[in-house]
C-alpha positions as a Markdown table, in Angstrom:
| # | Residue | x | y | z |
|---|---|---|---|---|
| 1 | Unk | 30.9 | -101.4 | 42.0 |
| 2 | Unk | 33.3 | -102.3 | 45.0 |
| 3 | Unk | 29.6 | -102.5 | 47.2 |
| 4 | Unk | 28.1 | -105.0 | 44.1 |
| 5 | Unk | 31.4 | -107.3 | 44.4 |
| 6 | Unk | 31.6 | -107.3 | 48.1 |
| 7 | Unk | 28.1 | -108.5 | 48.1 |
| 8 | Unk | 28.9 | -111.0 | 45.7 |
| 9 | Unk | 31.6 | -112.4 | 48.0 |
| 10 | Unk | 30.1 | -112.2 | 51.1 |
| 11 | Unk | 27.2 | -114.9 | 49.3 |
| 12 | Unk | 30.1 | -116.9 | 47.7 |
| 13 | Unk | 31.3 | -117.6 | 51.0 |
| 14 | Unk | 27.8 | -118.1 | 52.9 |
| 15 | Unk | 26.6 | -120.5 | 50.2 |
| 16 | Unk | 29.8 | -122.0 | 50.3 |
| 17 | Unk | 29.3 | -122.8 | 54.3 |
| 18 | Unk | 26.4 | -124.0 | 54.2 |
| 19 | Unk | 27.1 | -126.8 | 51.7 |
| 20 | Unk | 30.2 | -127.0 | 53.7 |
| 21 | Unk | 27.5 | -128.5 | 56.6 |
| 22 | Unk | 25.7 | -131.0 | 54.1 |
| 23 | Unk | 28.3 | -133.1 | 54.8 |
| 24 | Unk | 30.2 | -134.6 | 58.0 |
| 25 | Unk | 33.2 | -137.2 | 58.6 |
| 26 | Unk | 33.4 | -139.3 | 61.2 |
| 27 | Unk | 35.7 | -141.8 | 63.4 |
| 28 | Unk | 33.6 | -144.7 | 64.5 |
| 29 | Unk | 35.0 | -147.6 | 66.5 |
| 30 | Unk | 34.2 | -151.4 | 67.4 |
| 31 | Unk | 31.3 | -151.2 | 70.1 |
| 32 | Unk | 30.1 | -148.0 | 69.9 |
| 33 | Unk | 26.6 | -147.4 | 69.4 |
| 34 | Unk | 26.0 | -143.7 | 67.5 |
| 35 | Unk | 24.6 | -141.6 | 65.5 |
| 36 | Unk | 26.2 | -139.1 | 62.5 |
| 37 | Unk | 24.1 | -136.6 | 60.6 |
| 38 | Unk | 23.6 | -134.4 | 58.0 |
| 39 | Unk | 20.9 | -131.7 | 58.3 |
| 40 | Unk | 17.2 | -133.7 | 59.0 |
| 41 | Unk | 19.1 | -137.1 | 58.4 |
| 42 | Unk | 21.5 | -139.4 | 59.2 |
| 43 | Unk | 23.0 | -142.8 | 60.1 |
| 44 | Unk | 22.8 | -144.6 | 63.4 |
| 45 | Unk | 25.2 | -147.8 | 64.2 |
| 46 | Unk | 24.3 | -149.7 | 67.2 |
| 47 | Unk | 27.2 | -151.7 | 69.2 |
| 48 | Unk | 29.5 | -151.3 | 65.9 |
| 49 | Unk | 30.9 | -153.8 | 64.2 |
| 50 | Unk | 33.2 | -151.3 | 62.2 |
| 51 | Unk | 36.0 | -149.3 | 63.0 |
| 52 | Unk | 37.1 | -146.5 | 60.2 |
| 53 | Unk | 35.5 | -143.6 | 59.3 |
| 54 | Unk | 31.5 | -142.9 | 57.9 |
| 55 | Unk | 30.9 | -140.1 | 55.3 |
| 56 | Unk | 27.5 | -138.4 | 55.7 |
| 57 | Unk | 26.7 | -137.0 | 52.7 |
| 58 | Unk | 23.2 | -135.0 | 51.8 |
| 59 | Unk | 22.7 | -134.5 | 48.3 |
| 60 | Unk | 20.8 | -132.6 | 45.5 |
| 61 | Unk | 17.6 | -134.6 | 43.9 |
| 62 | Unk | 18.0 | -132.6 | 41.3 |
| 63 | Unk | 19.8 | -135.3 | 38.8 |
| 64 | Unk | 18.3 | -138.4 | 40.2 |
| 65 | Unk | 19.3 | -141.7 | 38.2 |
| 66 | Unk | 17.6 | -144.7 | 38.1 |
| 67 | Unk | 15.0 | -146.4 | 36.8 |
| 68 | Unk | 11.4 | -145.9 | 38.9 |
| 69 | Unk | 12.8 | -143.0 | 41.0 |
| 70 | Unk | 10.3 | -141.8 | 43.8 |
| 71 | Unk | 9.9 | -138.0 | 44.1 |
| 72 | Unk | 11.9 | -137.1 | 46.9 |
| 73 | Unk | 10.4 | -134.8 | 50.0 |
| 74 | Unk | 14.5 | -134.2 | 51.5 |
| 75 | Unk | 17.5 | -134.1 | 49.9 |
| 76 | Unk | 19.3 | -137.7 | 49.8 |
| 77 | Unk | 21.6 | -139.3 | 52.0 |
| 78 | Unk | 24.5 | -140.6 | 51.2 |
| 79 | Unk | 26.3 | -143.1 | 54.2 |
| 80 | Unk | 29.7 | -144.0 | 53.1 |
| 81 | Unk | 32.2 | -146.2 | 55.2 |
| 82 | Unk | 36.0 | -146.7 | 55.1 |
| 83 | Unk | 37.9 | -149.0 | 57.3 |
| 84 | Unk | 40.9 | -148.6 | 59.3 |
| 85 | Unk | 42.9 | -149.8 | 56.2 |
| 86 | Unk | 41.4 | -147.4 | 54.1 |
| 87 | Unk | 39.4 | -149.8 | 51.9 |
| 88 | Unk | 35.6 | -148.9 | 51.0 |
| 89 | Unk | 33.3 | -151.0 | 52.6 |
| 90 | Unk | 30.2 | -151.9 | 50.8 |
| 91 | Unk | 27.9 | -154.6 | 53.1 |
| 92 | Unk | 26.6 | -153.7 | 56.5 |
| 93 | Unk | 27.1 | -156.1 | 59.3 |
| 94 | Unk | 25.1 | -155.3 | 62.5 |
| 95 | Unk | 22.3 | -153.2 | 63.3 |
| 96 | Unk | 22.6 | -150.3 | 61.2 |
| 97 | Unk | 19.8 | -147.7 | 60.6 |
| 98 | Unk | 19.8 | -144.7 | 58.2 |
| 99 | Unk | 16.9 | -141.9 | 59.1 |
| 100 | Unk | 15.0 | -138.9 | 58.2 |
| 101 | Unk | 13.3 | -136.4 | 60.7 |
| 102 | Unk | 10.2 | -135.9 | 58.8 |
| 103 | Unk | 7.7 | -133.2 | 59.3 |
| 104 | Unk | 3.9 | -133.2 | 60.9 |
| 105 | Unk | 3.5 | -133.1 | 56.6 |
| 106 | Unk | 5.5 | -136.0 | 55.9 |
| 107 | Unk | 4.2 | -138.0 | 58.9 |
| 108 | Unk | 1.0 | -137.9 | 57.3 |
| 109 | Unk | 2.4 | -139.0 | 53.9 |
| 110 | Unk | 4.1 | -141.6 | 55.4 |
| 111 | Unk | 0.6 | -142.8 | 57.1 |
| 112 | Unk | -1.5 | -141.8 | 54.2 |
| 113 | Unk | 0.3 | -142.0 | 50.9 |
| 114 | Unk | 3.3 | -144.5 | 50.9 |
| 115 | Unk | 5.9 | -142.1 | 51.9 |
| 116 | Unk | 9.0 | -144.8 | 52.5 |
| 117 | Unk | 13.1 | -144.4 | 52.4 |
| 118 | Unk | 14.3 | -146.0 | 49.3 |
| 119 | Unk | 18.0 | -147.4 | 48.5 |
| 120 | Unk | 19.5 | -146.6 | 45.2 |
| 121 | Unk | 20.7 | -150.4 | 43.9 |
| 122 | Unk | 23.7 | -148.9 | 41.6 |
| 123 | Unk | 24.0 | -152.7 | 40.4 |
| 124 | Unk | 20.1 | -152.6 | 39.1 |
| 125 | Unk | 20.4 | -149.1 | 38.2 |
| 126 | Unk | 17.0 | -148.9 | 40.1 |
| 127 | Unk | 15.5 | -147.6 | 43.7 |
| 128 | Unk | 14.1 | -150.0 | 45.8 |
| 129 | Unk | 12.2 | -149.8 | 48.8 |
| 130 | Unk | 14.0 | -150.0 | 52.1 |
| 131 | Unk | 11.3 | -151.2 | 54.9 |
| 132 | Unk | 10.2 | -148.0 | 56.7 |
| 133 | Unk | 9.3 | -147.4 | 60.3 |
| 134 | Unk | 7.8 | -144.9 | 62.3 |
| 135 | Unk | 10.8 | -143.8 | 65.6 |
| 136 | Unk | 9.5 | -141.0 | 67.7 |
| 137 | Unk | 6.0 | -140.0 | 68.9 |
| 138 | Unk | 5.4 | -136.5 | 68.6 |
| 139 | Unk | 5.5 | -133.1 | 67.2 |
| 140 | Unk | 9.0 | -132.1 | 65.6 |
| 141 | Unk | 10.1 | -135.7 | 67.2 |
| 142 | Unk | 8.8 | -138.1 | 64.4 |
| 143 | Unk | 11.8 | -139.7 | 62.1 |
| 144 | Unk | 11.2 | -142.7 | 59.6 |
| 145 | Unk | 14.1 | -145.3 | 59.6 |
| 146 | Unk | 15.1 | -148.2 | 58.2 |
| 147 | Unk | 17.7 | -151.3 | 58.7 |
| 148 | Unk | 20.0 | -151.2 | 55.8 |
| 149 | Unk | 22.4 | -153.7 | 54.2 |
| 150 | Unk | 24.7 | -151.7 | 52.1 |
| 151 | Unk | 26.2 | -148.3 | 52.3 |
| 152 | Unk | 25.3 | -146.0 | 49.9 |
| 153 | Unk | 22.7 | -143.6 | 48.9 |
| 154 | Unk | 18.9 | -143.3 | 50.2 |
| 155 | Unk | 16.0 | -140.9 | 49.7 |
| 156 | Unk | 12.8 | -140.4 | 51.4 |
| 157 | Unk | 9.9 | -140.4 | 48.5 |
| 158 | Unk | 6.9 | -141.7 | 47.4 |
């Protein structure tokens, strides 16, 4: 019995961790240009207009809202940003770029099949499509990205 709920802990505190790494806070500062992550994706800000501090946040597809919802190949990402104040911001200004590092699999989806990275509009209640492009050239070096004008939550999907 003492073996059974040792075991049981022991997975407790390894799932635990590894959730734990799904998500990552961040300082970011006027000027920089950088990138935060999340497992296979994240958000990159080039010469920063912001200074505060980006949530990345990957998430389950398992409850997906929204009407005309892709199926998802990752989990989400969620890119969150608040300022030096402490209020949320919602709009992007600059060059910012969320991405996903896509496998040889997805590559070809993405070529083939309409694989894109979608935005959730949480005023529409709907996904749309965020314009996708190919970054990388190579095996276990391709990612897809996209410019984005709101912080929030995206997917990659078809």
């Amino acid at each position: 019995m003492k073996k059974l709920l040792l075991t049981v802990l022991v997975l407790v505190l390894a799932f635990s961790t590894i959730g734990a790494t799904l998500a990552s806070v961040n300082a970011l500062k006027v000027g920089e240009t950088t990138s935060f992550w999340s497992g296979r994706a994240g958000v990159t800000f080039v010469d920063s207009r912001f200074t505060g501090t980006v949530t990345v946040t990957r998430k389950s597809t398992d409850k997906v809202t929204g009407a005309n919802a892709p199926e998802f190949t990752q989990r989400l990402l969620d890119v969150r940003l608040v300022d030096r104040n402490g209020n949320k911001v919602k709009f992007v200004i600059g060059p910012v770029y969320v991405y996903f590092k896509v496998t040889d699999k997805e590559m070809k989806a993405y070529d083939t099949q309409g694989l894109r990275i979608w935005y959730f509009d949480s005023w529409k209640n709907e996904w749309t499509k965020c314009e996708t492009v190919q970054v990388g050239n190579g095996k276990n070096g391709n990612e897809l990205a996209c410019r984005i004008r709101v912080f929030g939550l995206y997917g990659l999907g078809q």
